[in-house]
MIDOSE-1310 file (N, C-alpha, C; in nm, 2 decimals, decimal comma, always signed):
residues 137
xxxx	+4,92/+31,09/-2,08/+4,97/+31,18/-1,98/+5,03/+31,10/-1,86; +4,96/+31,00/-1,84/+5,03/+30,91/-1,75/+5,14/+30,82/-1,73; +5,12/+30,84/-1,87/+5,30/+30,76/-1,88/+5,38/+30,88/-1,88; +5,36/+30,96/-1,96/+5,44/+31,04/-1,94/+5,53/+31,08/-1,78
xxxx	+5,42/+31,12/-1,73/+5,45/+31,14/-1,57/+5,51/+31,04/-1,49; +5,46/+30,88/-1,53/+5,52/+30,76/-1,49/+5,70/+30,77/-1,53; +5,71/+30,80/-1,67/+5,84/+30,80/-1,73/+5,94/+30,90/-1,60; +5,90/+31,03/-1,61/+5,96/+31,13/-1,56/+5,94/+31,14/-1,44
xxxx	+5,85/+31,05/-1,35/+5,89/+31,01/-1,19/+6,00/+30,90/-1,20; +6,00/+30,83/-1,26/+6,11/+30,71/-1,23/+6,25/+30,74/-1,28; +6,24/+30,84/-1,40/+6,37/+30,89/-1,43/+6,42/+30,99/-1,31; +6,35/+31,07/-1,29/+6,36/+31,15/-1,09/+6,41/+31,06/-1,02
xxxx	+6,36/+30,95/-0,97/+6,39/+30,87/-0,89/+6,53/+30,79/-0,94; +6,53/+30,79/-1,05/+6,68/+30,74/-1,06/+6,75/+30,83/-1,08; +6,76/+30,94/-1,09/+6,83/+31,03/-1,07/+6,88/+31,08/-0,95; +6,80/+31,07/-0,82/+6,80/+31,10/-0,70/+6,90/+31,01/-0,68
xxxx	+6,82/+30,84/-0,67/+6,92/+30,72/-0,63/+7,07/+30,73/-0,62; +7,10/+30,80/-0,82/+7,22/+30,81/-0,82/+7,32/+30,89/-0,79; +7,25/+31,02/-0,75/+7,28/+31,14/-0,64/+7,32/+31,09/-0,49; +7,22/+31,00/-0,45/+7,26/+30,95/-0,28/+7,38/+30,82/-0,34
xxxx	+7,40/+30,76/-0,45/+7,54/+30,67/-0,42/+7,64/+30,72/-0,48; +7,67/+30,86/-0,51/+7,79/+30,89/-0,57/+7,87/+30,92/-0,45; +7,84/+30,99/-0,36/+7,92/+30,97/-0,23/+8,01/+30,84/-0,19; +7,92/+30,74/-0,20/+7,97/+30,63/-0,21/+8,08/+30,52/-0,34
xxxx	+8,07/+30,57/-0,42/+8,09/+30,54/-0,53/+8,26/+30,46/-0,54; +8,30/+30,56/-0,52/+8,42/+30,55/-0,53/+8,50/+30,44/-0,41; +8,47/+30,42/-0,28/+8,50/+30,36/-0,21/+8,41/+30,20/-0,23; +8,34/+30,23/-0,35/+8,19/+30,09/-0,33/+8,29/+30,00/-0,43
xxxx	+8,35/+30,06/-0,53/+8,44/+30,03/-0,61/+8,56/+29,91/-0,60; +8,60/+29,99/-0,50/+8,71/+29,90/-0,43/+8,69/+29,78/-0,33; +8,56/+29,83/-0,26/+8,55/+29,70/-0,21/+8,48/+29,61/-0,25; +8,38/+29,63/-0,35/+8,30/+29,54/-0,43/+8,17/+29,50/-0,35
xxxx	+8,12/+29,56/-0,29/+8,00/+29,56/-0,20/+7,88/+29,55/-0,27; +7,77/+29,51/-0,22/+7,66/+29,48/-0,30/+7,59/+29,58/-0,29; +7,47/+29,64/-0,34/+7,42/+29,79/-0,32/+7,37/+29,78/-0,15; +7,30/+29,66/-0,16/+7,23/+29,69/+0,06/+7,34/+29,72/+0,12
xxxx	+7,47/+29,62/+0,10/+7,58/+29,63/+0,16/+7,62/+29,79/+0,18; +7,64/+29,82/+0,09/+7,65/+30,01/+0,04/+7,59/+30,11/+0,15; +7,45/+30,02/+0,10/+7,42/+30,12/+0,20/+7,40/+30,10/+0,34; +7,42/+29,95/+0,36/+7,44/+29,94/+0,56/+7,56/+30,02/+0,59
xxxx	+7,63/+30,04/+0,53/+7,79/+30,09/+0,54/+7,78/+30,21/+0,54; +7,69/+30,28/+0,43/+7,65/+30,45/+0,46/+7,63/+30,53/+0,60; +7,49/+30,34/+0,61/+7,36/+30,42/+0,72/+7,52/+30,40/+0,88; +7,60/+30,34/+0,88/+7,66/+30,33/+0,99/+7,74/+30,41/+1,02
xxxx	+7,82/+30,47/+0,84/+7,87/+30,58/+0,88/+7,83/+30,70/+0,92; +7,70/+30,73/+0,90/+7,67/+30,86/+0,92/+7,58/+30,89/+1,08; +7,56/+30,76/+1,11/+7,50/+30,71/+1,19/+7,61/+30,75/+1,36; +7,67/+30,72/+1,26/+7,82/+30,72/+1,45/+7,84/+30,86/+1,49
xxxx	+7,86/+30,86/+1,65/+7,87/+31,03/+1,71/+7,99/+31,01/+1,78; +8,05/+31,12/+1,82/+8,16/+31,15/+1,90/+8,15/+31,06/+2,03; +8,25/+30,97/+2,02/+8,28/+30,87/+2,13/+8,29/+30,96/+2,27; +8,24/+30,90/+2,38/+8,29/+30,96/+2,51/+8,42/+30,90/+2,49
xxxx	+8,45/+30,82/+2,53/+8,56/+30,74/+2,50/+8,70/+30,78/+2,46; +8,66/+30,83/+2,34/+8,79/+30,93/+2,24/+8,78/+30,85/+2,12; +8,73/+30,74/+2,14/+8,74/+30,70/+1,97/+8,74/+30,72/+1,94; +8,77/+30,73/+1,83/+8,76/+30,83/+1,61/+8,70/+30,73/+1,56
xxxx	+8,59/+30,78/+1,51/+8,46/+30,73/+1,43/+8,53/+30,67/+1,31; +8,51/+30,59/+1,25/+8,53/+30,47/+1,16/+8,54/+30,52/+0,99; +8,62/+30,49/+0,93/+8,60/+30,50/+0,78/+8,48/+30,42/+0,73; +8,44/+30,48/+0,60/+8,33/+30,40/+0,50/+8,42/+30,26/+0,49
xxxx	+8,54/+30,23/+0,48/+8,65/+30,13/+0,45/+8,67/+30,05/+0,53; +8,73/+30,14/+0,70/+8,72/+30,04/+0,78/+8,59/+29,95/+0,76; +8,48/+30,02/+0,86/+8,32/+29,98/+0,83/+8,31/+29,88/+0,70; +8,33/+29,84/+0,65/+8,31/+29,78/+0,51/+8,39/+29,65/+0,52
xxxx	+8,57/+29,66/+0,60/+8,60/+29,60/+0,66/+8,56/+29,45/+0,76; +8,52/+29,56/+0,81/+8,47/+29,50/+0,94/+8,36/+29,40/+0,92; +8,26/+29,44/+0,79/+8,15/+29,35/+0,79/+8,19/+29,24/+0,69; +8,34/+29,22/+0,62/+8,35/+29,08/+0,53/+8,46/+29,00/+0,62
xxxx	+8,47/+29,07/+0,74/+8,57/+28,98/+0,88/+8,43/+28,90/+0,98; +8,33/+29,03/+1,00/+8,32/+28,97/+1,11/+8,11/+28,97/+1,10; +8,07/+29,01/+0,98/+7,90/+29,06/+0,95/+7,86/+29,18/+1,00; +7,75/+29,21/+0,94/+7,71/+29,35/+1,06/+7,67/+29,31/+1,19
xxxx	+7,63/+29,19/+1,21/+7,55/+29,25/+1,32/+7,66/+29,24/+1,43; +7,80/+29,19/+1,41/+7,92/+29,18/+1,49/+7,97/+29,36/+1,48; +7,96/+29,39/+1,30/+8,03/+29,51/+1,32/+7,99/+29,62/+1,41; +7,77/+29,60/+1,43/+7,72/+29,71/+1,48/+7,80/+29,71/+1,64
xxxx	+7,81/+29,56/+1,68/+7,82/+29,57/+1,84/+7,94/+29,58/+1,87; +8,05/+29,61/+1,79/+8,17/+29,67/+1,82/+8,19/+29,80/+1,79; +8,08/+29,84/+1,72/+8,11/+30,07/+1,71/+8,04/+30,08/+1,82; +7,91/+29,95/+1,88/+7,81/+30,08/+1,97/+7,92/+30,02/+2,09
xxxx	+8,03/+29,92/+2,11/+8,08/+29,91/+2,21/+8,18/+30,01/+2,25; +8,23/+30,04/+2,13/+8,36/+30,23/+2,17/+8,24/+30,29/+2,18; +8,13/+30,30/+2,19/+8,06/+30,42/+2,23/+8,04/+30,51/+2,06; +8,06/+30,46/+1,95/+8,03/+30,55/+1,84/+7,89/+30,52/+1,79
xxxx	+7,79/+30,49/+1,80/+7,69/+30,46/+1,78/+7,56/+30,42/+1,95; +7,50/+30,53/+1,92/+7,40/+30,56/+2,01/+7,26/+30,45/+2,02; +7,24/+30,37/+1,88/+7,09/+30,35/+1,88/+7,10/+30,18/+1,94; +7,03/+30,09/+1,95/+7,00/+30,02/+2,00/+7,01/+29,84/+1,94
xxxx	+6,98/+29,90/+1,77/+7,01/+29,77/+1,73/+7,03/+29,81/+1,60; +7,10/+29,74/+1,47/+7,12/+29,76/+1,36/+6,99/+29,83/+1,27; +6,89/+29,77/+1,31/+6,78/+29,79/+1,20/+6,73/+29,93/+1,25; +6,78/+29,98/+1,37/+6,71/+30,10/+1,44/+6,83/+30,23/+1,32
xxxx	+6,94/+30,15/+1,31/+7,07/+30,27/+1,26/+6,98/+30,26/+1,10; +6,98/+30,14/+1,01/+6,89/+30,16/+0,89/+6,75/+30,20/+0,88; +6,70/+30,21/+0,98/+6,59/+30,28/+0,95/+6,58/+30,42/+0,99; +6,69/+30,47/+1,06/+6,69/+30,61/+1,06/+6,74/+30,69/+0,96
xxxx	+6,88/+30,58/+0,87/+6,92/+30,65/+0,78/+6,76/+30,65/+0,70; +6,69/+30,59/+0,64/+6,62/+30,54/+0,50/+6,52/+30,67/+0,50; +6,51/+30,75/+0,71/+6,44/+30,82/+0,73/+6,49/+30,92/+0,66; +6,61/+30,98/+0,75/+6,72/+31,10/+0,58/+6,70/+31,06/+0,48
xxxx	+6,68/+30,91/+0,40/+6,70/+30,95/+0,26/+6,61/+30,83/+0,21; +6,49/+30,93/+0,18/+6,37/+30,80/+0,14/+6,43/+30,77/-0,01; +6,47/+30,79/-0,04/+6,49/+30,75/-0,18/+6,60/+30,62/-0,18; +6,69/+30,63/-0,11/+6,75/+30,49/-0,05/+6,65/+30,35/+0,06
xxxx	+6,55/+30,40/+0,06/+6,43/+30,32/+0,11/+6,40/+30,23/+0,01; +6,36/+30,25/-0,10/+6,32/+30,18/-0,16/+6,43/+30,05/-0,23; +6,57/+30,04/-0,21/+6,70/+29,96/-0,26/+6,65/+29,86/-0,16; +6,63/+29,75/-0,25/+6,63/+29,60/-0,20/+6,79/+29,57/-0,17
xxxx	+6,78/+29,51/-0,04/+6,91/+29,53/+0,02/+6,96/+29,38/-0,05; +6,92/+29,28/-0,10/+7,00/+29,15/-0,15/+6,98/+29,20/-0,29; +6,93/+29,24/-0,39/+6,92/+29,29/-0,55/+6,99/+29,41/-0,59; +6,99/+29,52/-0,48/+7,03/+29,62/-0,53/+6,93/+29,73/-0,58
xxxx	+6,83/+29,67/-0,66/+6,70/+29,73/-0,76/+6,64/+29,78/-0,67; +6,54/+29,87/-0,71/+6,44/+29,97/-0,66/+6,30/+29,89/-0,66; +6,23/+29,94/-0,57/+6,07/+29,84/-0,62/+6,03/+29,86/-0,73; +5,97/+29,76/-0,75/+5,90/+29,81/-0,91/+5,78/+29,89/-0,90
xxxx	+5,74/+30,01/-1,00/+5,62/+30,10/-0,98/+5,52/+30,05/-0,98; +5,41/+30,08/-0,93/+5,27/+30,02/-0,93/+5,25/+30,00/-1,04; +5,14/+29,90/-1,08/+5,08/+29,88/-1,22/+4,95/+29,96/-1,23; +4,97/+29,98/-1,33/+4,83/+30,09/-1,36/+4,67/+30,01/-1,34
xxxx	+4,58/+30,10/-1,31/+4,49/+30,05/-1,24/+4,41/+29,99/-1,38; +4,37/+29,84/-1,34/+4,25/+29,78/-1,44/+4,12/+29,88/-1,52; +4,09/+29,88/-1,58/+3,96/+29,98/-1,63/+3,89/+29,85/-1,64; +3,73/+29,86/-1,59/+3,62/+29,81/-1,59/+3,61/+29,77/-1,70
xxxx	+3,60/+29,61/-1,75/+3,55/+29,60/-1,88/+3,39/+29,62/-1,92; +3,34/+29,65/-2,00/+3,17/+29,65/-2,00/+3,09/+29,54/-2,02; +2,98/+29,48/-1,95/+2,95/+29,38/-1,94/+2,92/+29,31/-2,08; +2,88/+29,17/-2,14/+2,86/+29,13/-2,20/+2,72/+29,15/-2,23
xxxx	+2,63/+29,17/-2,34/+2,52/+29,18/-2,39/+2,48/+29,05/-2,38; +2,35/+29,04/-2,31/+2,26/+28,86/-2,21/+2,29/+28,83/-2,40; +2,30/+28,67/-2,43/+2,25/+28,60/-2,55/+2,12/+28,62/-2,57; +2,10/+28,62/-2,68/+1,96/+28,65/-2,71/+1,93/+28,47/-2,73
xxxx	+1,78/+28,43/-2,67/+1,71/+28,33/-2,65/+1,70/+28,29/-2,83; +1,74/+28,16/-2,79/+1,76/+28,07/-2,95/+1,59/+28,06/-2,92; +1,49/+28,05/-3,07/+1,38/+28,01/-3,10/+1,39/+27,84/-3,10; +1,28/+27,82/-2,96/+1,27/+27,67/-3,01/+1,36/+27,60/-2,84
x	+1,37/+27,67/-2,80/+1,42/+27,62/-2,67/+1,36/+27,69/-2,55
């Protein structure tokens, strides 16, 4: 029963996964991005608010741009410099996204892969029966 259930949580979970990157999909395509990449580029787009300024908030493309010119942590401090990004530091914008979408939590940002599931718990082996005492010792 437990595999069972193991099977059909991780098939859920890849199914979810592949639900939060079809959005992405098509633009991940063309620029050849790595999955973390994917999703730093998600968490920034969804991340950015109405500039005082007047800026217009960034494409998934620009954004994607920007980070094989110049990295993120250059790209964060040029959106939060137009004022399109409110939070404080890069890891503050990804961990709010991961907060919307636990299921994008778990994407190792240099592999791509999901963690691997726990391993099933050891069962107690039963102790060894004492040797019974050789006659003569």
């Amino acid at each position: 029963m437990k595999k069972i259930m193991r099977t059909f949580g991780i098939a859920l979970f890849t199914a979810l996964f592949a639900l939060a990157l079809s959005q992405v999909s098509a633009w991940a395509q063309t620029t050849r991005l790595s999955p973390g990449d994917q999703k730093i580029v998600q968490a920034l787009f969804e991340a950015q608010s109405k500039s005082k300024s007047g800026a217009q908030p960034l494409t998934r493309d620009q954004i994607a741009a920007m980070k094989s010119s110049q990295g993120w942590g250059e790209a964060f401090k040029d959106m939060k410099s137009k004022g399109l990004l409110p939070q404080k530091n890069l890891g503050q914008v990804v961990s709010e996204f991961e907060k919307k979408h636990p299921e994008m939590a778990k994407v190792d940002p240099k592999t791509g892969k999901t963690d691997k599931p726990d391993k099933p718990e050891k069962t107690d082996k039963p102790e060894k029966p004492a040797k019974p005492d050789k006659p003569g010792r």
